[in-house]
N, C-alpha and C positions, 0 to 999 in steps of 0.2 A: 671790218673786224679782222685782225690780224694777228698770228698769235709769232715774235721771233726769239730763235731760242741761240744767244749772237756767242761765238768763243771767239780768242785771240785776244791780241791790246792792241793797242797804238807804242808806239816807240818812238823814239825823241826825234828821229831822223824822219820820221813818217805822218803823215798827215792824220788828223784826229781821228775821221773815217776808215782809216784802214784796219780799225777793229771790228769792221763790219764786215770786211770782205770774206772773213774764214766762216762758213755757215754751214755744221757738218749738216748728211743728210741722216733721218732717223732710222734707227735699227729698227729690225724685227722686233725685238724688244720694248722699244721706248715706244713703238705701233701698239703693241697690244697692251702694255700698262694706260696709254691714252685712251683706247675705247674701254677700259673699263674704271675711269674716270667719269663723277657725272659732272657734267656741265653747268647744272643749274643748284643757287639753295636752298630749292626746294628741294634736289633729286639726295641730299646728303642725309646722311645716316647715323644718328649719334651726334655726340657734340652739341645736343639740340642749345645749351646756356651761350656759348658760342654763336650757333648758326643767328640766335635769335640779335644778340648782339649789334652783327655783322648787318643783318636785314634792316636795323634802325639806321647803323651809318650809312649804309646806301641808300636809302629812302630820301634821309636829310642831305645828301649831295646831290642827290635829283632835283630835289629842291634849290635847293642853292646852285645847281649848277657848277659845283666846284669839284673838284678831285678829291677822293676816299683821304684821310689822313693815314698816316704811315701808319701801319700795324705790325708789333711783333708779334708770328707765333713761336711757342715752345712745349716742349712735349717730345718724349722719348720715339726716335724713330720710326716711321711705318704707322702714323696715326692719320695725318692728313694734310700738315701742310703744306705742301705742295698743292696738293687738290684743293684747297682753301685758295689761292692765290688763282690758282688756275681759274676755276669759276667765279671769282671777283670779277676778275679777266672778262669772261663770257657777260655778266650779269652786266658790266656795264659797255661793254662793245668797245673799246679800248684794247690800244696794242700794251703786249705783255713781253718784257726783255729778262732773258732768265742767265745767271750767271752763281758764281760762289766764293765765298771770301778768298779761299787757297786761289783760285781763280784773280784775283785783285793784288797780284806782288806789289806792286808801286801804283803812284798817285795816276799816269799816263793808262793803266790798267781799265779806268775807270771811267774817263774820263767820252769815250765814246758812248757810254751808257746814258751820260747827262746828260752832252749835249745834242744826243739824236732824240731825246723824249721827247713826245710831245704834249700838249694840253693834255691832263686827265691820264695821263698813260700809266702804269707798271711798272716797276722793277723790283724783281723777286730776285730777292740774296740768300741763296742755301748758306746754311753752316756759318753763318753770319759773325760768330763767337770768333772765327779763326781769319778775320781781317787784320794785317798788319794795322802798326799804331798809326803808324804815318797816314795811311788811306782813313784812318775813321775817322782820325781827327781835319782832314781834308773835306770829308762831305757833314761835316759839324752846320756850316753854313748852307750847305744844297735843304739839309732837311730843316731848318729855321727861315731861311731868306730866299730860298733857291736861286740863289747864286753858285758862281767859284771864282776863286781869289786866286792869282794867277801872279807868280812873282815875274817879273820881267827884268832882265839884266843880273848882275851880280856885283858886292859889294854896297860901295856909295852912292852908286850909282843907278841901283836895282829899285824898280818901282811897282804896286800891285795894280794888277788891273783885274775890275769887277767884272766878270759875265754874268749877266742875267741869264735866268733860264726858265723855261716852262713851268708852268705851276705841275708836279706829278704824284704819284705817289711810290712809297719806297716798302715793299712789305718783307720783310728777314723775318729768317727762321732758324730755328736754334734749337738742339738736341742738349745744350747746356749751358742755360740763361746764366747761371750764377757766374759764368768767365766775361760775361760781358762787363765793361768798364761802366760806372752810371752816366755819365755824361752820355753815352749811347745809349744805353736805354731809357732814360729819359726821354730822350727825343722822337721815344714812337708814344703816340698819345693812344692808342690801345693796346693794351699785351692782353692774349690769347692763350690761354694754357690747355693745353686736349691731352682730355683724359682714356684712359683704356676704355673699350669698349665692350659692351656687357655681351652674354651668349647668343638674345634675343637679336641684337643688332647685328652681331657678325653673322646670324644665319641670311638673316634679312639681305646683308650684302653678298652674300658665297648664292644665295636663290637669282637674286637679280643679274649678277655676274657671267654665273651659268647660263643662264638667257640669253645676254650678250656674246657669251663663246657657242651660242648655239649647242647648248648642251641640257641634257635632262638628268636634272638632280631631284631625287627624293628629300621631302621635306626632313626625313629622319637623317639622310645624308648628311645634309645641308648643317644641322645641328651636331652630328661627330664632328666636323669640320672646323665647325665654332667653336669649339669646345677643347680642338688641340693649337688653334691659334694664337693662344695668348693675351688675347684681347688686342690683337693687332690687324689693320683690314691689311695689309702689306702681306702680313703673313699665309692669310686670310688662300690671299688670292694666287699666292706661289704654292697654298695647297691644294687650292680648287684645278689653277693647272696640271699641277701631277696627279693624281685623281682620274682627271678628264682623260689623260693619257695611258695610263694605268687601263681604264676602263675601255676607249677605243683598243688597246693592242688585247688583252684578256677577256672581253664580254663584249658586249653588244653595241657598248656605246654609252649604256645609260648609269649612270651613275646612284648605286645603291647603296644603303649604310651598310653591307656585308663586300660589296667592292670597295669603299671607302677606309675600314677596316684595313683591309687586307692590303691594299695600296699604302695606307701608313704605315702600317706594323714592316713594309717593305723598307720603308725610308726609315724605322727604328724608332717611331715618334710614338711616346706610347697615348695613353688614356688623360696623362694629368697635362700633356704639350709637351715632358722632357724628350730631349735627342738621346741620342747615345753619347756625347760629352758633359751633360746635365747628369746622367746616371754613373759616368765613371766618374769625375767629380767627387756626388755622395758616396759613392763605394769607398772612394779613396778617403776621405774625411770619417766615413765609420770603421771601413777595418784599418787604417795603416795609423789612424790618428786617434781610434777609439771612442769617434763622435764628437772631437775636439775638448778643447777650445786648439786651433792648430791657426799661427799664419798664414796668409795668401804666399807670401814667398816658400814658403813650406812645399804650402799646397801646389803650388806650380814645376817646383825642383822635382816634387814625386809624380808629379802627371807627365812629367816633359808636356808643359803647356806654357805661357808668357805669361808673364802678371800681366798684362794690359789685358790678354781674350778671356783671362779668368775675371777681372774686374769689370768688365765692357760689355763682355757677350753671357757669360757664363751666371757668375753672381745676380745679377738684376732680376733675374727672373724666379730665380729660384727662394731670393728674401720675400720678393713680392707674393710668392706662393706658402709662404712660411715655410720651406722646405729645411732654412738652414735661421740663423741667426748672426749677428756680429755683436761682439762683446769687447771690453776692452782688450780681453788676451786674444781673439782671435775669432775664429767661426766657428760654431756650433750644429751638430745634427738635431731637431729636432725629432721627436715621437713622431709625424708625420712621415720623413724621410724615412724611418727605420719600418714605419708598416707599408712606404710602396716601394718598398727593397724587397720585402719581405724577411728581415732580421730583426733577430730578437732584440731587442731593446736593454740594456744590461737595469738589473733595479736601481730605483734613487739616484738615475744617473744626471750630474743637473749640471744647467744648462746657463748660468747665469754667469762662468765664468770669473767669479769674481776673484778676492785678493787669496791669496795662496796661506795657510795659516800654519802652525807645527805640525796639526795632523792632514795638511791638505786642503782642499777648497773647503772656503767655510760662507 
């Protein structure tokens, strides 16, 4: 069982293999996100509609003896799939080749991935949505016929030759299924969608985690932790690390829900998971806008922020918490946002944005 994680391409001048030669070594980083990775589908945490899914298609390729079929996942960032891929990986002892669309400029990109597969193997495509056209519609036949069609010569003269290849499996992951073309999505015969993760789950993983960083967290810990992550294990665990660190340089080591506290309230993250650009944000949307209704371009020209980090990073979290709303005219403060501002809420001030009438919204 062997896990490779392959960058580079091939180039037209260069032999197919030479997209195997570039093999960075792992950071400190990508060290310690892998041990706190679990390995197995059993050791996975949430997602159970998912996990169980998953456990029947493996079953029935045990039996048959064939290769997993392609699965997509998707689902907002910092949920799991990677770690879903990863432990396929493990559950069936099969090599895993890891790459990503931006990763796949041209057809030669790609093309070291097929034909070094072997029976039953892997290849996980991060960010899958952001494949040129040319490359999706190239491996159209790898995930139908596992073939690739290969033009040879140019003009009248140009002929295609079939490569056969490994029977494998192809698993993408995608933070924004709806830019996938159908013809592409179609061709994974499971899609996987993962959902946020509820309090009880996230403590579950920040307990278990801590364990693995060799650290002692309090169960009440373990639950603030939960509770400012978002429903995200990603986030989860870049809070468990500063925490742990927090708690070695300031106390003892051990990690308490009064060190816990006070290590986030340091990072500015408060009680509901907003940062400090989640709070300026509302501020700016209730006093400069009057709780809306106010565009995003608005809202960005007065924060000095970019409409992409305000629609990407900023907004998601905050509709998901009903902090704000969107309406046809714009964004909206809700009563929620005005009472964890602490600002008074002006009377009958509402919220639904709609059409402008002679005396005003009506």
């Amino acid at each position: 069982m062997r896990e490779r994680k392959i960058q580079g391409s091939a180039t037209p001048d260069s032999p197919i293999t030479s997209g195997l030669s570039s093999i960075a070594p792992a950071s400190p980083d990508e060290i310690v996100n892998d041990s706190l990775r679990p390995t197995r589908l059993m050791d996975m945490i949430g997602q159970k509609a998912v996990a169980d899914r998953l456990r029947v298609a493996l079953e029935a390729c045990r039996i048959r003896g064939e290769a997993l079929p392609h699965i997509l996942f998707d689902g907002p960032p910092g949920l799991g799939k990677t770690t879903f891929a990863t432990v396929l990986h493990h559950e069936l002892g099969v090599e895993l080749a890891m790459t990503s669309g931006p990763a796949l400029d041209k057809k030669g990109d790609v093309m070291p991935f097929l034909t070094n597969a072997i029976e039953g193997s892997i290849l996980f495509i991060d960010e899958i949505h952001r494949l040129p056209k040319s490359v999706e519609e190239f491996i159209y036949p790898v995930m139908e016929d596992f073939r690739v069609d290969v033009v040879l010569g140019e003009g009248i003269s140009a002929r295609t030759l079939n490569l056969p290849l490994k029977k494998f499996t192809i698993i993408g992951a995608t933070t924004r299924s709806g830019m996938l073309s159908s013809p592409l999505r179609d061709r994974f015969h499971m899609h996987e969608h993962l959902e946020f993760y509820d309090i009880d789950d996230l403590a579950r993983i920040v307990t278990i985690n801590a364990a693995k960083l060799k650290t002692t967290i309090t169960q009440e810990a373990a639950i603030e932790l939960a509770h400012r992550s978002r429903g995200t294990p990603r986030l989860a665990n870049a809070r468990l690390r500063w925490v742990r660190d927090f708690a070695t340089a300031r106390a003892d080591g051990v990690v308490t829900v009064e060190i816990a506290r006070e290590a986030l309230d340091m990072q500015e993250i408060d009680r509901e998971a907003l940062d400090k650009q989640d709070r300026r944000y509302l501020e700016g949307l209730i006093k400069v806008f009057h709780g809306g209704p106010a565009g995003v371009e608005a809202l960005a020209a007065t924060l000095a922020i970019s409409v992409d980090t305000l629609a990407d990073e900023v907004e998601p979290y905050l509709l998901r918490s009903q902090f704000i709303i969107r309406t046809p005219r714009g964004r909206c403060a809700t009563p929620k946002a005005y009472k964890h501002l602490g600002i008074r809420q002006p009377a009958n001030r509402p919220l639904t944005g709609g059409p402008e009438g002679l005396f005003g919204l009506i």
